[in-house]
C-alpha positions in Angstrom: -82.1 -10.8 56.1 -82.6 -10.9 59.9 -80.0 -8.9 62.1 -78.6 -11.3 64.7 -77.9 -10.1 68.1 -75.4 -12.4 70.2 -71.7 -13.4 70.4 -69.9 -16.4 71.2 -70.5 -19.7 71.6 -69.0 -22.2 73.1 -68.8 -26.1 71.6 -67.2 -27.9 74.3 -67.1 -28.1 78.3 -63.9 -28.0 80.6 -62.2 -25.8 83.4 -63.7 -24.7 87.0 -67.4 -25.7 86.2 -66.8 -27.2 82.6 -67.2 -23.9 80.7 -64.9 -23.4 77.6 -65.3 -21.1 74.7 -65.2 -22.5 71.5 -63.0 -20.2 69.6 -61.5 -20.3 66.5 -60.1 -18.0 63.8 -57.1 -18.3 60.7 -54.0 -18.1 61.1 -51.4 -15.7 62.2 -48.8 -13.2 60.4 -46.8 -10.5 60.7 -49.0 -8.1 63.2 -48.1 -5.0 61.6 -49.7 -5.5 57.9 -48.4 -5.5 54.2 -47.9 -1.6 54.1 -49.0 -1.7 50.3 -51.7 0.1 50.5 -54.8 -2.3 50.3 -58.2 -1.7 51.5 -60.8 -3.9 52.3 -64.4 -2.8 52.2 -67.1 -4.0 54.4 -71.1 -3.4 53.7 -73.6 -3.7 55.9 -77.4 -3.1 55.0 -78.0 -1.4 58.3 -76.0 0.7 61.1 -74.1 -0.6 63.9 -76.2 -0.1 67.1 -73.5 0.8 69.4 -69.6 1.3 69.1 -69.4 2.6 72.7 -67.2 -0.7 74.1 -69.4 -0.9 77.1 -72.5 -0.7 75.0 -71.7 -3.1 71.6 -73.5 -6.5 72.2 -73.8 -7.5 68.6 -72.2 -10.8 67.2 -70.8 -8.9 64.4 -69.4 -5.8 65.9 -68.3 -7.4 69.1 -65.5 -9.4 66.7 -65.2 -6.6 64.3 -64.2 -4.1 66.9 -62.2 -6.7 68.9 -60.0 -7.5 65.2 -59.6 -3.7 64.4 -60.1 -0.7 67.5 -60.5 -2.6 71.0 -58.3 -4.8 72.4 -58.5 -6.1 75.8 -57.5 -7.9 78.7 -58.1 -11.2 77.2 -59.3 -12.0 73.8 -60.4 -15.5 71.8 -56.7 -16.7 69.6 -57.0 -17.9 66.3 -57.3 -21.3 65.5 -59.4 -23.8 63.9 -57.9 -26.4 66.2 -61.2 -26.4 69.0 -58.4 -27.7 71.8 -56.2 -24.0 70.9 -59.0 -22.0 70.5 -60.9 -23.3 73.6 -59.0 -21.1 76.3 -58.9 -17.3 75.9 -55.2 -15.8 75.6 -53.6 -12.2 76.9 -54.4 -9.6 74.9 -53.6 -6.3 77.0 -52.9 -8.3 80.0 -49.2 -10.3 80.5 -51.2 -13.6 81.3 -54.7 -14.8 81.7 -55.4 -13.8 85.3 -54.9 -15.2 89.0 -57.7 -16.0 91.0 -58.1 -16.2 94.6 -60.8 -16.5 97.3 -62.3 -19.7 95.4 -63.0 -17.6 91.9 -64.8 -15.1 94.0 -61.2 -12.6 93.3 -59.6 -12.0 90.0 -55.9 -10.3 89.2 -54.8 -8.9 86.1 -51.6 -7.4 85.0 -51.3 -4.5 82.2 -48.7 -5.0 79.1 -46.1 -2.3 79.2 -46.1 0.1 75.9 -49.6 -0.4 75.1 -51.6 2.5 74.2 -54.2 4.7 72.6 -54.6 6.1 69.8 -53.3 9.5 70.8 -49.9 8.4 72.3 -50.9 7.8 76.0 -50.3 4.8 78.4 -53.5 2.7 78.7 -53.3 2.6 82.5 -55.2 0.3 85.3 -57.4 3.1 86.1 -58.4 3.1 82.4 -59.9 -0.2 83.1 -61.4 0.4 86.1 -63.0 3.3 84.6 -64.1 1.5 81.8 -66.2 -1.2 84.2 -67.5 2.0 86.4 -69.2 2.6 83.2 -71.0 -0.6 82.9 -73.6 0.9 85.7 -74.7 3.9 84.2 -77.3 1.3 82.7 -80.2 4.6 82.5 -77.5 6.6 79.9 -75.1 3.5 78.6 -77.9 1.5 77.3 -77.8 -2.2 75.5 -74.7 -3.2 77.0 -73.9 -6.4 78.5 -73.2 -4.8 81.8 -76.1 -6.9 83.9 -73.5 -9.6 84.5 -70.8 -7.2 86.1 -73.7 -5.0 87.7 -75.1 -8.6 89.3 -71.3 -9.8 90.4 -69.5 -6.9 92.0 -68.8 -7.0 95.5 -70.3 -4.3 96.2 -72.0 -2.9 99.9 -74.0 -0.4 98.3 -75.8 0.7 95.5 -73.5 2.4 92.5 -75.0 4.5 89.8 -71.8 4.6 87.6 -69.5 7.1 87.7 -71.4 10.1 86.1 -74.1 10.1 89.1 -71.6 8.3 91.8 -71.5 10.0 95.3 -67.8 10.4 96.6 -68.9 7.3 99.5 -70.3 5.4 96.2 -67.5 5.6 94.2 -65.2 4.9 96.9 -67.0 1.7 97.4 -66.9 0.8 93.8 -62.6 1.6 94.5 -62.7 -1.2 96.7 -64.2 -3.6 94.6 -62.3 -2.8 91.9 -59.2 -1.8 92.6 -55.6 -0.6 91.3 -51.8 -1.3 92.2 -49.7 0.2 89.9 -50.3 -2.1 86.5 -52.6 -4.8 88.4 -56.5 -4.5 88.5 -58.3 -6.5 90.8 -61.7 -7.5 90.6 -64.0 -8.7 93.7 -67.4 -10.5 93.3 -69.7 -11.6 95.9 -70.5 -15.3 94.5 -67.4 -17.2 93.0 -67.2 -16.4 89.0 -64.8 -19.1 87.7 -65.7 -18.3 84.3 -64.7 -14.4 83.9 -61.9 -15.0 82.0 -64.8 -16.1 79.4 -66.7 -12.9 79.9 -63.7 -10.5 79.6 -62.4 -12.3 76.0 -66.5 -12.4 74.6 -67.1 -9.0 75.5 -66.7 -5.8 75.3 -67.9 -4.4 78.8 -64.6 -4.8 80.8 -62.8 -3.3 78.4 -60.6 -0.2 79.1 -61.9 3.7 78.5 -60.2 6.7 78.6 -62.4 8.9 81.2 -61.2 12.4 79.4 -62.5 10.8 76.2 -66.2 10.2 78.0 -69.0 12.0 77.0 -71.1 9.7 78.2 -74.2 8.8 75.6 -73.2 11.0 73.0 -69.7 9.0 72.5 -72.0 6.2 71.1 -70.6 6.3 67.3 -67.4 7.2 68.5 -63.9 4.5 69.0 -61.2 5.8 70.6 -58.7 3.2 69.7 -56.0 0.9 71.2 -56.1 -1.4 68.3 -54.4 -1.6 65.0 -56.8 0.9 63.4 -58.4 4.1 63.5 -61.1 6.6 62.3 -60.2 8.5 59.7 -63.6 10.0 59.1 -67.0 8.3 60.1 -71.0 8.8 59.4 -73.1 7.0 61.9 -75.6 6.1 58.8 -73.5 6.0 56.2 -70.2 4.3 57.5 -66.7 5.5 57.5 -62.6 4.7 57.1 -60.2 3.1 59.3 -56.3 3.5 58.6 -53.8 2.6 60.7 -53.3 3.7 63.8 -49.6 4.5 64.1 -49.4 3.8 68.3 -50.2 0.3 67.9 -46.8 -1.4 68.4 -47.8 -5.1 66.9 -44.7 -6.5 69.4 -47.3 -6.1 72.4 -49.6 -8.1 70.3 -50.3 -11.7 69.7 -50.1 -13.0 66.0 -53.1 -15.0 66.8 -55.6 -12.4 67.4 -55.0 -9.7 65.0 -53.1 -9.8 61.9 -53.8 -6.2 60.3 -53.3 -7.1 56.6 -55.3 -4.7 54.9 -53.6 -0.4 55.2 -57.5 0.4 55.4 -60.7 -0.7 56.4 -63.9 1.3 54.1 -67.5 0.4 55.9 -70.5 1.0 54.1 -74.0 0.9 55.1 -77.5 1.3 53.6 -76.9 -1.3 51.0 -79.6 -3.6 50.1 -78.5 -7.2 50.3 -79.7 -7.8 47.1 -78.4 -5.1 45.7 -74.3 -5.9 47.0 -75.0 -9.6 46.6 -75.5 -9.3 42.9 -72.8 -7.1 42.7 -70.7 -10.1 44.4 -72.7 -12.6 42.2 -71.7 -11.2 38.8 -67.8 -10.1 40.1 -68.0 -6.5 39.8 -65.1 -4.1 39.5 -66.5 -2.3 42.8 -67.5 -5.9 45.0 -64.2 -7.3 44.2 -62.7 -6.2 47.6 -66.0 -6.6 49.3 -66.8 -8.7 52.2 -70.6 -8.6 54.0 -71.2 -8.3 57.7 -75.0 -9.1 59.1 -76.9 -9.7 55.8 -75.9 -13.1 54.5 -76.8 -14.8 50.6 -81.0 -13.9 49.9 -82.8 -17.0 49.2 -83.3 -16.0 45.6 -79.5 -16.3 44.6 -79.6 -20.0 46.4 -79.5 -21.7 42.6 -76.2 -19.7 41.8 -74.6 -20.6 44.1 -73.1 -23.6 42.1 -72.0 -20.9 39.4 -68.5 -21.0 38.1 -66.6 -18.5 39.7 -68.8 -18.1 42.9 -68.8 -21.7 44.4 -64.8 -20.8 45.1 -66.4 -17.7 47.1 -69.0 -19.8 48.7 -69.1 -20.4 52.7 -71.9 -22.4 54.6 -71.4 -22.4 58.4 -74.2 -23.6 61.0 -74.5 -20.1 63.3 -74.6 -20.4 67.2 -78.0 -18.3 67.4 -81.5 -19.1 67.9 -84.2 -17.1 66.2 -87.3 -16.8 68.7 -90.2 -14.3 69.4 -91.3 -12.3 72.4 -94.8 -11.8 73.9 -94.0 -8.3 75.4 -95.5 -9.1 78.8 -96.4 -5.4 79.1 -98.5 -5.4 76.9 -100.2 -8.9 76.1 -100.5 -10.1 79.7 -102.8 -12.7 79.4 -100.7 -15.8 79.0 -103.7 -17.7 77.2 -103.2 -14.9 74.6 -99.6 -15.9 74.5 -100.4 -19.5 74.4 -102.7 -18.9 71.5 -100.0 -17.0 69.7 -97.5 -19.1 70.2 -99.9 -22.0 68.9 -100.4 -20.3 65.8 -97.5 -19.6 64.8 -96.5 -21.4 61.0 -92.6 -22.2 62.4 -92.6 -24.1 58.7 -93.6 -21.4 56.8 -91.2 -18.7 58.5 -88.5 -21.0 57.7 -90.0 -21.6 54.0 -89.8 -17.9 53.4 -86.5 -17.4 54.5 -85.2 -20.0 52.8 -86.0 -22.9 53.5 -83.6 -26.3 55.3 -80.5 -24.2 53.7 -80.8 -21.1 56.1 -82.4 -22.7 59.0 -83.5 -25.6 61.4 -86.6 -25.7 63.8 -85.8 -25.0 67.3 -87.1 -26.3 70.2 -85.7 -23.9 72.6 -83.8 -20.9 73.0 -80.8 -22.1 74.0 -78.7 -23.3 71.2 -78.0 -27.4 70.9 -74.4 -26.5 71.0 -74.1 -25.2 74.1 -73.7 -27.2 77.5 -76.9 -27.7 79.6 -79.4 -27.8 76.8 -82.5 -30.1 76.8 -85.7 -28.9 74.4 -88.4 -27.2 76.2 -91.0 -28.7 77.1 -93.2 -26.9 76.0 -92.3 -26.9 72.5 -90.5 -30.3 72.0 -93.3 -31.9 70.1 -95.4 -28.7 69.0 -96.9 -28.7 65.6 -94.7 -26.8 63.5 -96.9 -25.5 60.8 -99.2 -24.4 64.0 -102.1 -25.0 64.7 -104.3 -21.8 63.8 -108.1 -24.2 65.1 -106.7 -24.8 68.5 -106.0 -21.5 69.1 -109.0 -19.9 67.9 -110.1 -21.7 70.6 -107.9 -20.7 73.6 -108.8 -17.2 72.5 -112.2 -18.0 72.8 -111.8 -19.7 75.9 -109.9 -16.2 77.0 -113.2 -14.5 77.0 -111.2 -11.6 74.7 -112.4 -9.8 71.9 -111.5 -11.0 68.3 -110.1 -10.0 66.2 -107.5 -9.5 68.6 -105.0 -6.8 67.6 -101.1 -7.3 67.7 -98.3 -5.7 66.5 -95.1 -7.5 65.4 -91.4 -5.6 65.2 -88.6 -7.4 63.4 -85.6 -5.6 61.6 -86.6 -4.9 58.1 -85.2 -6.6 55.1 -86.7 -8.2 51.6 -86.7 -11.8 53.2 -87.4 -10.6 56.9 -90.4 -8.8 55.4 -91.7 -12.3 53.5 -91.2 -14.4 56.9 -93.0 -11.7 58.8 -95.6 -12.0 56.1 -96.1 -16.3 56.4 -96.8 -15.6 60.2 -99.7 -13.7 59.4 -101.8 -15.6 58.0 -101.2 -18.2 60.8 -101.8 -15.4 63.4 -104.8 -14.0 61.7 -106.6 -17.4 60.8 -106.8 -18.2 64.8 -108.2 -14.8 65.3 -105.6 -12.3 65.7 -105.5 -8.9 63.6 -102.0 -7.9 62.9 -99.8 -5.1 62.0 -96.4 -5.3 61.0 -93.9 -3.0 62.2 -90.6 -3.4 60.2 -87.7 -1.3 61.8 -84.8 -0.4 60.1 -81.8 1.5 61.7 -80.6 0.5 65.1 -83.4 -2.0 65.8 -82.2 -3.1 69.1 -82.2 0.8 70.6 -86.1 1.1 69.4 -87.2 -2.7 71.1 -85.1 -1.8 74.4 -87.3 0.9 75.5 -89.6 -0.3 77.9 -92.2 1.9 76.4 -92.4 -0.2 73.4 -95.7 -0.6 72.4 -95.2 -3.4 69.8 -97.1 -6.9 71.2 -94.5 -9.0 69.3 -90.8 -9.1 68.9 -88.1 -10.9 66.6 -84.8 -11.6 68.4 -81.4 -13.6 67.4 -79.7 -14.6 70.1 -76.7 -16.8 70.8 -74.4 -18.0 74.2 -72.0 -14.9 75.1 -69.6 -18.1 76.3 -70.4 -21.9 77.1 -72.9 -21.6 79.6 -77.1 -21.4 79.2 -76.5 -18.8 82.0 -75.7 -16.6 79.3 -78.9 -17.3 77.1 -81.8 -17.8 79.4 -80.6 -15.9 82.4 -78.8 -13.2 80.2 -82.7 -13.0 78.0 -85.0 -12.9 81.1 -83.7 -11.8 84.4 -86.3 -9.5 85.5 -83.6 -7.0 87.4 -81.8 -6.0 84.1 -85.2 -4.0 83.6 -84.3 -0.3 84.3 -86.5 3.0 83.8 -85.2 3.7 80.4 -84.3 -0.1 79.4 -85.2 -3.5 79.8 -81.7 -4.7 78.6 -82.1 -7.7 76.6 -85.3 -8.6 78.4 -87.2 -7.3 75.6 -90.5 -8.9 76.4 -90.3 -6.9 80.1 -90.8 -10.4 81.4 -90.6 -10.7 85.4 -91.6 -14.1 87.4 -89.5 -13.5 90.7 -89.5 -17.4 90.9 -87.5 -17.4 87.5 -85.0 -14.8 89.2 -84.8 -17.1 92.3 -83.7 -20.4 90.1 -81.0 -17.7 88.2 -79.4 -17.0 91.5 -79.5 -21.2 92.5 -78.0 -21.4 89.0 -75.4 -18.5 89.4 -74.5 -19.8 93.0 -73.8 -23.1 92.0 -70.8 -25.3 93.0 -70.7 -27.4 89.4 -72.0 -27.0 85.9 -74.4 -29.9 86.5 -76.6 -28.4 89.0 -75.9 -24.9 87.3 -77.6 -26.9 84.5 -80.2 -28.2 86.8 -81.5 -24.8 87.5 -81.5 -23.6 84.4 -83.4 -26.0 82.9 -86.2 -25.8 85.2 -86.0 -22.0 84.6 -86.6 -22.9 81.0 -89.3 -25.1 81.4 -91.0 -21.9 83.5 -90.3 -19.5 80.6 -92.0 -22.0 77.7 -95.2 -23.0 80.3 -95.3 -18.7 80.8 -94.9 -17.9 76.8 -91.9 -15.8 77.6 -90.3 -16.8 74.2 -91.5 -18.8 70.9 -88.2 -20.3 69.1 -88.6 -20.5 65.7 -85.2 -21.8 64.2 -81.6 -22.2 64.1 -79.8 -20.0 61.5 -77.4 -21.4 59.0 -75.2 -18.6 57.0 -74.6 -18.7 53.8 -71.7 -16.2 52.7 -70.1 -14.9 49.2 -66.9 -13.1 49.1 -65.6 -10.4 46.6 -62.7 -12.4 44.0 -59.7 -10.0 45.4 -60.8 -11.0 49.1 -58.1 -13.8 50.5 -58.2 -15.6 53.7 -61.6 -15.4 54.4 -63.1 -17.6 57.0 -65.7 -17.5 59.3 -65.0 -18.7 62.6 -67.1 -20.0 66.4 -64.3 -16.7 67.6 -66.6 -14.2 65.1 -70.2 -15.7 65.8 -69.7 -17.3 62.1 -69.5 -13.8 60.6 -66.3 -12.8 58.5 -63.4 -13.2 61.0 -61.1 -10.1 59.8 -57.9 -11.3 62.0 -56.4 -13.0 59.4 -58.7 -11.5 56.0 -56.4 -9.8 53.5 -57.2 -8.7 49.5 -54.7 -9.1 47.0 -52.5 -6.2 45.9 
């Protein structure tokens, strides 16, 4: 099943400009784990993109990491009370920050005795380091970085710290900036909502400059968490055992509990292959929980079996599925129009499921999160497309049909039967298509701005409770570098859409923020920037020996591991 690519979202609206993050996670224990030897295994059909901190952007690995190898300033606490889990808590940091300067100055002080995995202090200059990092955007690719990179205070440009001139990194010093155990952080606009950013990512996180090796530390983790790598296989997976320099008393019993002694990942499984295994109770899924691929349509009618309804979740997801034009490459937006007039929403949905994995969208931003209103241009579209009318436009176009396309989605068994009910859509209105199913780290291959593929799946949900972090986050035209286009997959740049960003990034409340954001919405639908095509729901089984599970708003509705134990 489709791969989704986004983090948390937020349910509910309060604070500085009515932003909250809608958290939530089980319970809390004794921080230090059972010591009884227990493993839990996770399996994964595919890789893990990135486990660089600075480059993860991921739903799944982003809480993964955060529960096991990377803690950080702030983090999202474990509740399923919305009203707990609404406000991020310390993590590294003694308290949640001090801002000055109207937002546009955040403080944060370091824990004392926290530390790495080989014994040493995790210092302020280990942060700073760590968001220095965030603007090497042409070697640290597919991070969330674009928000710091945007923010910083900065009076020149700053190529990171690999390329930095002495006079550019001494400007960086300045905006961010160390006294003794205290960071500070300066922006040039007001960002009342960083709090949010540091807890839902990764990218302020702390790294360990001797550790850095730039790129090729991109399936490595240098841990400050309650595991660490015991051996590792960037295809294949690896082990986690405990990493004997976390001291739990510097940690919070709501974020991370540590149950399990070890943590096995595997990957390369087919989803039908370590769902049956779950489905009949094996002796080797018993421990087994699933990250990324969730319950194949085809083991919907066992769901209701005795001894797998117990191990049966259902949990509405905070992504939206959609499809990208890539701009580069089909730059006539009457092509786009026709495509996204073609396209068989219904039987997409049909193939991957049906009303149990997903619900039509009508824009990219996800009904859950504050701001949204359906596009326009899609709020009353034909869902099972119409294939005549487009035929048309295409005509109208003056281009020659067949006209070719490529599609690239990440490759699974149902990905591959909802990329097949588009084509017939696609190809009755005159389009000739070739599908290009990707398997292993599908977001590196669509992040090149050489791609060469016309259309392009993508999953996406709100980092935290703003749009800001969907629409301008998707299609900010400056995140485009020479060797990535970020998350602006499509390569989409209207200068007047980055203008309404920066009103919307500038603004005084969440209502004009809003304001902004929906007109830049209404741009990207009239330009065929995006097609949605539906809002996930995840359907999960768990191994018989797993206890605890939950999935939580805190973990993107993946497995939440803070609390997730297995019986001795």
């Amino acid at each position: 099943m489709l791969k989704k690519r986004a983090k948390y979202v937020a349910v509910s609206a309060a604070g500085v400009l009515g932003l909250s993050l809608g958290l939530a996670a089980c319970g809390g224990g004794d921080g230090g784990g059972s010591g009884s030897g227990k493993t839990l295994t996770i399996v994964a059909e595919d890789p893990v993109d990135h486990l660089d901190p600075q480059r993860i952007y991921v739903g799944e690995t982003i809480s993964h990491t955060t529960r096991l190898v990377y803690r950080k300033l702030l983090s999202p606490p474990s509740s399923t009370d919305p009203k707990v889990s609404s406000k991020p808590i310390p993590d590294l940091a003694t308290d949640e920050g001090t801002s000055t300067d109207g937002a546009k100055t955040w403080s944060f002080t370091i824990k004392d005795g926290v530390k790495w995995e080989d014994g040493s202090d995790i210092t302020c200059e280990d942060f700073a380091y760590g968001a220095s990092r965030n603007f090497a955007a042409d070697e640290l690719t597919g991070g969330p970085g674009f928000y710091l990179t945007a923010k910083l205070a900065l009076k020149g440009e700053y190529p990171g710290p690999y390329a930095a001139t002495p006079e550019q990194q001494a400007d960086f010093d300045q905006a961010v900036s160390c006294d003794g155990k205290t960071i500070t952080y300066k922006f040039k606009s007001p960002w009342p909502d960083f709090p949010l950013a540091i807890s839902s990512l990764h990218m302020m996180d702390p790294y360990k400059k001797s550790f850095d090796k730039g790129a090729k530390n991109d399936d490595k983790i240098f841990s400050n968490g309650p595991y660490k790598v015991e051996s590792w296989n960037a295809q294949k997976g690896g082990t986690l055992v405990r990493n004997e320099h976390y001291d739990p008393e510097t940690d919070d019993k709501s974020l991370r509990e540590a149950l399990p002694d070890k943590i096995v990942w595997k990957f390369g499984e087919k989803a039908t292959t370590t769902y049956e295994k779950l489905f009949s109770d094996s002796p080797d899924s018993q421990t087994t929980i699933v990250s990324g691929s969730r319950v194949p349509p085809e083991f919907y009618p066992r769901l209701t079996e005795a001894g797998v309804k117990d191990r049966y979740v259902q949990v509405q997801s905070p992504y939206v599925d959609y499809l990208v034009p890539n701009q580069n490459q089909m730059k006539d937006k009457n092509v786009r129009k026709a495509l996204a007039l073609a396209t068989d929403v219904e039987s997409w949905i049909a193939a991957g499921g049906g009303e149990k994995a997903y619900t039509p969208a009508d824009s990219i931003v996800n009904p859950a999160v504050p701001g949204y209103v359906p596009n326009p241009a899609y709020k009353d579209r034909n869902l099972k497309g119409d294939p005549a009318a487009a035929k048309k436009m295409l005509a109208d176009a003056g281009v020659k049909t067949p006209y070719p396309i490529t599609f690239s989605y990440p490759q699974s068994d149902t990905a591959d039967k909802q990329a097949a009910a588009l084509v017939e859509g696609w190809e009755a209105a005159g389009f000739k298509v070739t599908l290009d199913p990707l398997g292993d780290v599908y977001y590196s291959n669509i992040q090149k701005p050489s791609n060469k593929a016309d259309v392009i799946w993508g999953g996406w949900g709100a980092d935290w409770g703003s749009a800001m972090t969907v629409t301008a986050a998707l299609f900010d035209s400056r995140q485009i570098e020479k060797t990535t286009n970020g998350q602006n997959y499509g390569n989409y740049k209207n200068p007047a859409v980055d203008k309404l960003f920066d009103q919307a990034a500038n603004s005084a409340t969440i209502e004009e923020q809003n304001k902004f954001l929906q007109e830049a919405d209404a741009a990207l639908g009239e330009d065929v920037a995006y097609i949605p095509l539906e809002i996930a729901t995840f359907n999960w089984v768990y191994g018989s020996k797993v206890k605890n599970f939950v999935t939580t708003d805190a973990s993107s509705s993946y497995p939440d591991l803070a609390g997730i134990d297995v019986e001795d």
